[in-house]
DOLO-257633 format. One record per atom (N, C-alpha, C): residue in one letter; z, y, x. Coordinates in steps of 0.001 Angstrom, whole numbers, plus 500000, padded with zeros to 6 digits. Example, Ala and Ser with C-alpha at 12.3 -4.5 7.8 and 13.67 -1.06 7.14 Angstrom:
BEGIN
a507800494310513190/a507800495500512300/a507800496700513200/s507080497750512850/s507140498940513670/s507870500030512900/
// end
This chain:
BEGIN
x566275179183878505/x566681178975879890/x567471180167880383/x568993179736880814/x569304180950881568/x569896180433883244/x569857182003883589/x570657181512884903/x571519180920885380/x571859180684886283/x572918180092886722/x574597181208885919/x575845180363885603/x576705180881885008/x576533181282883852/x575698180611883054/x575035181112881681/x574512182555881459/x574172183347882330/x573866184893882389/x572582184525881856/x572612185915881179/x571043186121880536/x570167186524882056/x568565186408881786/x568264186761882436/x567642188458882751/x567659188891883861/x567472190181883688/x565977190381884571/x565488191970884377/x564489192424884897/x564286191955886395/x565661192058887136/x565485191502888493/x564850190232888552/x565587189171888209/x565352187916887861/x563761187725887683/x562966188215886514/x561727188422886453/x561128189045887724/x561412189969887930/x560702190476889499/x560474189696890744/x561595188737890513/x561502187814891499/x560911186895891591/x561200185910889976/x559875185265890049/x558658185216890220/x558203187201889687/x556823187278889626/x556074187672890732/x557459188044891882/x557105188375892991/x556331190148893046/x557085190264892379/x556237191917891831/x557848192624892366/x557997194153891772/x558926195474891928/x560265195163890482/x560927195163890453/x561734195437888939/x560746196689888211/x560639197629889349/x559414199014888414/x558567197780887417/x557849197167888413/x556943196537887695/x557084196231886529/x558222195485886325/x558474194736885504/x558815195641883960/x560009196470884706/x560073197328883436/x558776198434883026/x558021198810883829/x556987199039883124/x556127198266881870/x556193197328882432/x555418195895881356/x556051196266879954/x557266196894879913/x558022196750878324/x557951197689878184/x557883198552878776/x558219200195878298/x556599200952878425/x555733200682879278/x554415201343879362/x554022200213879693/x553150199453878923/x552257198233879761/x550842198871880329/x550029199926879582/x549089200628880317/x548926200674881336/x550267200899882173/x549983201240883282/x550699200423884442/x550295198813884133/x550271197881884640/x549069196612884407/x548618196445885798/x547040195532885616/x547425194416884629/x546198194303884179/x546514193170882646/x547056191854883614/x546364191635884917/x546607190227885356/x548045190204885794/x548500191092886496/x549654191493886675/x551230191088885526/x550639192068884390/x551365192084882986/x551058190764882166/x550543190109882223/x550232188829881749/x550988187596882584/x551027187595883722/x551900187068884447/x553313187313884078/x554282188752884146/x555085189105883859/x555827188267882546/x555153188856881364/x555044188675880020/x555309187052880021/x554680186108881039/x554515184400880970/x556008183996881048/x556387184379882398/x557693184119882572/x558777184767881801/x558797185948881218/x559821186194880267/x560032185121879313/x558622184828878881/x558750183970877640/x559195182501878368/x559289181855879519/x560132180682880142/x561153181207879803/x561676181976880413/x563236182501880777/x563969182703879671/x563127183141878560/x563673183737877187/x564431185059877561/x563415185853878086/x564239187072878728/x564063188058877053/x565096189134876866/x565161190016875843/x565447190901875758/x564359192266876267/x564111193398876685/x565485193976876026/x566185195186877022/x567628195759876613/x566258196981875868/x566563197058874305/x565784198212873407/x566818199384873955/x567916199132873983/x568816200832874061/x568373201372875546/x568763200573876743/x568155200969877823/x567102201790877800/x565821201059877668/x564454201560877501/x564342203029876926/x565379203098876015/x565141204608875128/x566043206051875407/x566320205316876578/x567152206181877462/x566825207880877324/x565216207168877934/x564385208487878801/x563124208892877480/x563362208224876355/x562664208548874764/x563457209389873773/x562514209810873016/x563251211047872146/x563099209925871052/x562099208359870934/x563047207835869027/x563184206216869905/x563392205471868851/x563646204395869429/x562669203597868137/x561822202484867998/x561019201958867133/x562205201646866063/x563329201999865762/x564518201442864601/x563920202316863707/x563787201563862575/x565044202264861228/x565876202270860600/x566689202833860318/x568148202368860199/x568335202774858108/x568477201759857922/x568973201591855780/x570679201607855831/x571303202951855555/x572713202597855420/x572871202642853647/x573488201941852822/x573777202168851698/x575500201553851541/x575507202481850282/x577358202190849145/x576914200588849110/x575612199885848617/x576005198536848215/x574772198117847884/x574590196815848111/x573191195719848007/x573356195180846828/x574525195168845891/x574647194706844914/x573224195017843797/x572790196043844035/x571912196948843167/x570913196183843381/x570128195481842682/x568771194616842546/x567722195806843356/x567764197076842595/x566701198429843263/x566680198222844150/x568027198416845180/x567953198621846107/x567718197487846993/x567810196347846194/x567142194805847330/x565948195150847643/x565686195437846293/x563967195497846088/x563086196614847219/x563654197832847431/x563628198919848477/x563409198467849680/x564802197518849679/x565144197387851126/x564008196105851810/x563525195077851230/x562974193956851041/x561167195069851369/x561153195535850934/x559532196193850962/x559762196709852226/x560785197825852151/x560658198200853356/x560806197295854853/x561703196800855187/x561681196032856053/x560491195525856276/x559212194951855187/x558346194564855531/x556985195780856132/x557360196626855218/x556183197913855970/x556409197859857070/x557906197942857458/x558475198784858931/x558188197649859875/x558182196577859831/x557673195157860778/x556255195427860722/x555132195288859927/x553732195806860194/x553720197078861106/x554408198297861022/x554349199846861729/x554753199222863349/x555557197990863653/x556370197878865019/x557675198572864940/x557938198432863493/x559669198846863882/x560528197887863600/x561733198275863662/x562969197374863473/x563626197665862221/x564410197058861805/x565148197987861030/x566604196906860558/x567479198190860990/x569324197759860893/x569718198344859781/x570374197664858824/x570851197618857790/x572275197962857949/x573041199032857200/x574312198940857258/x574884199348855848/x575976198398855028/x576366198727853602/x577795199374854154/x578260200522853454/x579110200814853745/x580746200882852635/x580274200101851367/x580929199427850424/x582184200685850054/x581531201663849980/x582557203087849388/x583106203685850163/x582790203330851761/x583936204281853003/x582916204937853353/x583583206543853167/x583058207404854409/x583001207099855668/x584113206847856147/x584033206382857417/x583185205352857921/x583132204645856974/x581902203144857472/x580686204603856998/x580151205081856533/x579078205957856288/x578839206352857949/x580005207545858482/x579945208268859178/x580007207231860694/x580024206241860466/x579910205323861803/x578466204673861935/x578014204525860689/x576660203885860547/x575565204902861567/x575686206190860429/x574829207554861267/x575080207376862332/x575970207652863071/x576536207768864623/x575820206782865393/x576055205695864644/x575024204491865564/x573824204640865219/x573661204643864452/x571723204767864513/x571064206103865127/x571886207315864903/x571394208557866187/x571641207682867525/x572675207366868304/x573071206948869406/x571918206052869477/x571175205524868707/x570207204464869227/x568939205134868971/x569038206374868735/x567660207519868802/x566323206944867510/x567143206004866434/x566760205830865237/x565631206783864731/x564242205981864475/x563274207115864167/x563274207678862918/x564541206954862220/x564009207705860579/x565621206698860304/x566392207420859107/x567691206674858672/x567316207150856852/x567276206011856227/x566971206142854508/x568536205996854644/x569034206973853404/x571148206816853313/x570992206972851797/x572002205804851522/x572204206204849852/x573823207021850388/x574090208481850281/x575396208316850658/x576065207445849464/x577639207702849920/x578592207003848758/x578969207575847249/x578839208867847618/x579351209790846543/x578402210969845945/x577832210791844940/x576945211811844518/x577468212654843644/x578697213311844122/x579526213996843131/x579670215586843928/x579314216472843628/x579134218513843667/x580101218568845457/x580986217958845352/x582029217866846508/x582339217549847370/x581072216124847187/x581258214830848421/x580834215955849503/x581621215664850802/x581663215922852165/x580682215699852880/x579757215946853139/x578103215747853772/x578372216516855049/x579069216835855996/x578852217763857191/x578437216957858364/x578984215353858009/x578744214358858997/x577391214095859166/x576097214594858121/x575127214759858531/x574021215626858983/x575049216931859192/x574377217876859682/x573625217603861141/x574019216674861978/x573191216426863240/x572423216440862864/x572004215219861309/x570359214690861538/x569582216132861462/x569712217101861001/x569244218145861083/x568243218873861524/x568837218969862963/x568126219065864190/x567922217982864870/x567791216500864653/x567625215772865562/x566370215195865094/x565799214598866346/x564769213239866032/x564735212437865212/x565943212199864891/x566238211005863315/x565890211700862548/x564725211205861640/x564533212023859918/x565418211134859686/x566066211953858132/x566855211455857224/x565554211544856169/x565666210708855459/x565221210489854082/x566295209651852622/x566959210773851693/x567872210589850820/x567334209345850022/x567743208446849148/x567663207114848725/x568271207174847435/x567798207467846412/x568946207243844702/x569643208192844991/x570146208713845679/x571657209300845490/x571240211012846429/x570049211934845268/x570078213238846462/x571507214149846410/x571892214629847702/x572683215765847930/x571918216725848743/x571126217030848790/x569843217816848984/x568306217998848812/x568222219204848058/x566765219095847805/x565710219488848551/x566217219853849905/x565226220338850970/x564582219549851407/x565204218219851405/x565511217125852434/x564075216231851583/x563197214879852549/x562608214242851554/x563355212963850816/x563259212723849517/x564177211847848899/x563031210880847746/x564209209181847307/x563224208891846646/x564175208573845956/x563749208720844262/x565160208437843598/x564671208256842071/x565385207725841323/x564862207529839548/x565114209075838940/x564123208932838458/x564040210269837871/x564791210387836155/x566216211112836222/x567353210796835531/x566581210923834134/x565864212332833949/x566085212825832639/x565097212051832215/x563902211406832178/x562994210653831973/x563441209026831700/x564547208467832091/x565216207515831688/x565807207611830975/x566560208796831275/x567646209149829280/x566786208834828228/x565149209828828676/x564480209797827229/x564235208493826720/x564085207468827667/x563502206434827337/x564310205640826434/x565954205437826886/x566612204432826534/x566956205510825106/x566740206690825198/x566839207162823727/x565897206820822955/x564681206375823317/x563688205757822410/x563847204642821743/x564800204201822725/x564779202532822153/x565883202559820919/x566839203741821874/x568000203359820680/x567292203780819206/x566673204998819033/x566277205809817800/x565206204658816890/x564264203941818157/x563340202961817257/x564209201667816696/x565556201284817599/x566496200230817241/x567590200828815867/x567782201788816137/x568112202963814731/x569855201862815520/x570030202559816190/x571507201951816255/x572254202838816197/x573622202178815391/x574265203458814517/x575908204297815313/x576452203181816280/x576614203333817688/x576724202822818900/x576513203765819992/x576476203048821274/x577386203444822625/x577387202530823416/x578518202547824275/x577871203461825633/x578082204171826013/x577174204395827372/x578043204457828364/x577545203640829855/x578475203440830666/x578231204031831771/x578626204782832269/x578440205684833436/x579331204733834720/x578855206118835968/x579621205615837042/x580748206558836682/x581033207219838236/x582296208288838329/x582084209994836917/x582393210247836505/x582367211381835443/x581454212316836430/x582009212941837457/x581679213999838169/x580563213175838635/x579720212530838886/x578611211866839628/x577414212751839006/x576799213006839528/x575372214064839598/x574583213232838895/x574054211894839008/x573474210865838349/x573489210410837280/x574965210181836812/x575784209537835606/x575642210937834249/x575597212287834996/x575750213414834409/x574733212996833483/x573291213218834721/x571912213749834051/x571959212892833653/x572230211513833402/x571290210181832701/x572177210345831217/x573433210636831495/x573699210637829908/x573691212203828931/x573481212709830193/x573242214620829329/x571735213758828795/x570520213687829519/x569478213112828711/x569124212552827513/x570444210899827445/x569977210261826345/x570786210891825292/x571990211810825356/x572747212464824406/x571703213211823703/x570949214017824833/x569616215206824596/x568334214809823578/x568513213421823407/x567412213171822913/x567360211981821722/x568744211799821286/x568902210896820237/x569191211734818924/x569192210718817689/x569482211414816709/x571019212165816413/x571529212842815968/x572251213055815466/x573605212553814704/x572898211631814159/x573740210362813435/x573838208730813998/x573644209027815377/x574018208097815797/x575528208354817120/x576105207679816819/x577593207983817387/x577372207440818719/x577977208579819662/x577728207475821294/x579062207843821848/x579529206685822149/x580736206564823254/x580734206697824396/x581083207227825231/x581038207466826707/x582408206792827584/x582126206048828644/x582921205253829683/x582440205332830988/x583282206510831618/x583291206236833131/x583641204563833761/x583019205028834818/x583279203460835324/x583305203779837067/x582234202751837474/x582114203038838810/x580991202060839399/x579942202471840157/x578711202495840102/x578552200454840973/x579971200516841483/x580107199000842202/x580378198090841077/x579889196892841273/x580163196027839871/x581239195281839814/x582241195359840841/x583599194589840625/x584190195676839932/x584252197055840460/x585148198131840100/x584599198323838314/x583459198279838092/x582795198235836941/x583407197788836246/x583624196513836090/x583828195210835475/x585421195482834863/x586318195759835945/x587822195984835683/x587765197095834852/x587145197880835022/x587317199598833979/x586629199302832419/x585360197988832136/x584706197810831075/x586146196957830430/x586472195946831312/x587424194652830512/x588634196151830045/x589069196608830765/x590466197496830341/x590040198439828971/x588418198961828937/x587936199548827648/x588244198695826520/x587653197050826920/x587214196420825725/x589000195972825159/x589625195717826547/x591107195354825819/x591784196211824378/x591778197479825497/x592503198687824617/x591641198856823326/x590478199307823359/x589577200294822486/x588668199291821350/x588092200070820687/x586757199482820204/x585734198514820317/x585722197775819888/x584276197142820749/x583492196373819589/x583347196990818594/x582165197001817293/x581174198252817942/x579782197621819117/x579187198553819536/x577497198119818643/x576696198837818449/x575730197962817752/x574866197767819609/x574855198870820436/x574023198478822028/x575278199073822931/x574671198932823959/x575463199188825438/x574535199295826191/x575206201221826949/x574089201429827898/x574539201148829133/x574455200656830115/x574531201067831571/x573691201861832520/x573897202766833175/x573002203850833787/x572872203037834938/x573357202411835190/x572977201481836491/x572722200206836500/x572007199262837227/x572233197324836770/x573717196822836992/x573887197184838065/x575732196877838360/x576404196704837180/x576123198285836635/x577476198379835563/x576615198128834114/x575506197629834383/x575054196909832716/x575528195542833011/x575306195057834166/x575824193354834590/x576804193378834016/x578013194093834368/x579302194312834645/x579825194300833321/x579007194981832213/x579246195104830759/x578670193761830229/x577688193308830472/x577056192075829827/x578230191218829962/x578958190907831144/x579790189842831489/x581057189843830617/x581816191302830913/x582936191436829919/x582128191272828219/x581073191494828072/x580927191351826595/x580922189743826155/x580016188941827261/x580080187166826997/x581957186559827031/x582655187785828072/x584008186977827726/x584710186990826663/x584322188293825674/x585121188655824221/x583891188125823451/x582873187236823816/x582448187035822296/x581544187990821543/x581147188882822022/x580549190288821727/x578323189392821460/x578724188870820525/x577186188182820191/x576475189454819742/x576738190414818683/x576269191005817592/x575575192820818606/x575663192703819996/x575426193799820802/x574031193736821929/x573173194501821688/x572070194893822778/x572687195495823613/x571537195150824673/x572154196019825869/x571257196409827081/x571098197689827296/x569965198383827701/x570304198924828659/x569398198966829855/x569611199403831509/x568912200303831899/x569180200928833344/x568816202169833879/x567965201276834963/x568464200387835414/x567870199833836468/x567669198418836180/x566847198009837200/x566000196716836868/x567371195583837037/x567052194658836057/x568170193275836182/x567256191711836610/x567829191325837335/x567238190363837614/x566606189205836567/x565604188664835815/x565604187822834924/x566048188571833430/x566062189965833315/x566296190696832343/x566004189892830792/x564883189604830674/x564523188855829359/x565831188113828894/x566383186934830134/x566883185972829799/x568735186271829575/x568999187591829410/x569596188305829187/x569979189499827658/x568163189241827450/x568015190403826381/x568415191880826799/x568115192149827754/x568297193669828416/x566879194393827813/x566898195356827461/x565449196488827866/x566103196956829317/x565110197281829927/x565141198119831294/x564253199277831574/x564115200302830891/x563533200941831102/x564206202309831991/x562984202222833190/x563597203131834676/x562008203787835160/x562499205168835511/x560705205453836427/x561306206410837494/x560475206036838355/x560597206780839873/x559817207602839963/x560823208690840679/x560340209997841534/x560572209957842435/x559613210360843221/x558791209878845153/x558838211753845347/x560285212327846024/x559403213838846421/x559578213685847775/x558633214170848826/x558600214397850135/x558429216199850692/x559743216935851115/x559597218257851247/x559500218186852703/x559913216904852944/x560172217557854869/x559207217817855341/x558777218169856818/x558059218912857843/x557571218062857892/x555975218572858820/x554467217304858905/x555517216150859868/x556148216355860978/x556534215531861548/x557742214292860912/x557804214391859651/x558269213628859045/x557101212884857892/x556143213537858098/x555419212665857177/x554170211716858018/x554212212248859184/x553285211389860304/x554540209958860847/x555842210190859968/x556431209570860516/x556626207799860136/x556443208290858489/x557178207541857515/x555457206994856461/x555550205707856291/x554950205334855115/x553911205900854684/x552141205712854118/x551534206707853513/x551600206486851932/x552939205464852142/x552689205277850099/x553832206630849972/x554929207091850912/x555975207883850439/x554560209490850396/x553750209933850615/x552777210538850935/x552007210663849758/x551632209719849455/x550617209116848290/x550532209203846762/x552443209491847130/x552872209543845479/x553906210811845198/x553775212003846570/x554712213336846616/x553998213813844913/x555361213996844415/x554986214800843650/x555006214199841975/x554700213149842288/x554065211878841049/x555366211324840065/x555168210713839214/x556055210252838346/x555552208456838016/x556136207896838642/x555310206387838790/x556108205386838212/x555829204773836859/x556486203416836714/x557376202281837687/x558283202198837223/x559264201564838464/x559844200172837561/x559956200518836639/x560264199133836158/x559572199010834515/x559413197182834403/x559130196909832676/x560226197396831555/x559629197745830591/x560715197537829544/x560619196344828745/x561948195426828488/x561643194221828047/x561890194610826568/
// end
């Protein structure tokens, strides 16, 4: 139901019906305490006629957070990060929060607009995968969160270790997918990184280099951590180069997808192919996936009274994150 001229209805509107103050009224949403239950129960009746829908930015005017949390990431493509985002959303609805999602699909600028809005909306906590986890990427755009009310908490992708972050723990995945290769005795393999300079792509293949045999030959292919961009840099490998691989690694699901696909278009039967991150239906694929998470939390008590008691629960820990098939 709205007013007359299709206008939403507002606090006045309610006041009037209820025959109460607008104070009144906005008290009811913002402090109900300190409005009589018979009073606030009345209030509360007629909103729900009216379909009235409390202004959240208003209200947080005169507040230092706002019940949001704000998830900005490079891309949803990443199964992990469904999986992240999908849990979380559900914790943060049990706690009474909200939570706004923003992908920012490789722009800084979509990055640096996301932050901006979720401080401006006094966001109680912002999880950021930034875009670029490379020695250079430009991070100054988050020096506000700093000093502000918004915790930041880093996501896969740290550019600080002060900060609290939750992320796969690189060198512990190298070892793994070096296990498989050494017990698969494969004689060579393809490993597919994101960007060269990427902090991620480094450690995961300094690792499995670190920990295979000797006599097994490994190829290395930058790529790029998005799975369209993936896909074009694997097909242009497989055109030009080699592609008698006995496995294929991808440090990410994107860019193992991304390789699985160009390998079904050349025909590539005679190749395994082994992931950093979880694939959807992996079996039905023939992927191993072997991945484990590290949970560290350094920030201040007021970030940990803030956030989750599983991020709490597991500071410090080294916890299974995915099967190996």
């Amino acid at each position: 139901m709205k007013n007359a001229g299709n206008k939403a209805p507002t606090i006045t509107d309610i006041a009037r019906l209820a025959g109460v103050s607008s104070i009144t009224v906005s008290r009811t949403f913002t402090d109900p305490d300190k409005v009589k239950p018979k009073t606030r129960e009345k209030i509360l009746q007629i909103a729900r006629e009216v379909k009235y829908v409390p202004n959240v930015f208003a209200q947080n005017i005169k507040t230092t957070q706002s019940p949001i949390i704000g998830i900005v990431t490079d891309d949803t493509f990443n199964q992990s990060y469904a999986y992240v985002i999908q849990e979380l959303c559900q914790h943060a609805e049990a706690k009474g929060y909200s939570v706004m999602i923003f992908t920012t699909g490789g722009s800084r600028e979509s990055e640096v607009k996301a932050v901006n809005t979720l401080v401006g909306y006094k966001a109680a906590g912002i999880v950021l995968s930034v875009i670029d986890d490379t020695p250079d990427y430009d991070t100054s755009h988050l020096k506000m969160l700093y000093h502000s009310p918004t915790r930041l908490i880093q996501f896969d992708r740290q550019f600080d270790t002060t900060l609290p972050a939750v992320y796969v723990n690189d060198e512990r995945a190298g070892e793994l997918i070096a296990s498989v290769v050494k017990q698969k005795q494969y004689r060579h393999v393809l490993v597919i990184g994101g960007k060269e300079r990427s902090r991620i792509t480094q450690a995961r293949v300094r690792s499995i280099c670190d920990n295979i045999s000797a006599t097994t030959k490994i190829t290395h292919l930058y790529t790029d951590y998005r799975y369209d961009n993936a896909k074009e840099i694997i097909t242009a490998h497989f055109t030009a180069g080699d592609r008698r691989y006995d496995a294929i690694v991808g440090v990410n699901g994107a860019i193992s997808l991304a390789a699985r696909s160009v390998a079904t278009k050349w025909s590539l039967t005679d190749v395994d192919f082994l992931s950093i991150d979880d694939i959807p239906h992996a079996e039905a694929f023939g992927f191993f996936t072997p991945a484990w998470l590290t949970i560290t939390n350094s920030g201040p008590p007021s970030w940990q009274k803030t956030w989750s008691p599983r991020l709490k629960a597991a500071h410090g820990s080294l916890a299974p994150l995915l099967m190996v098939f």
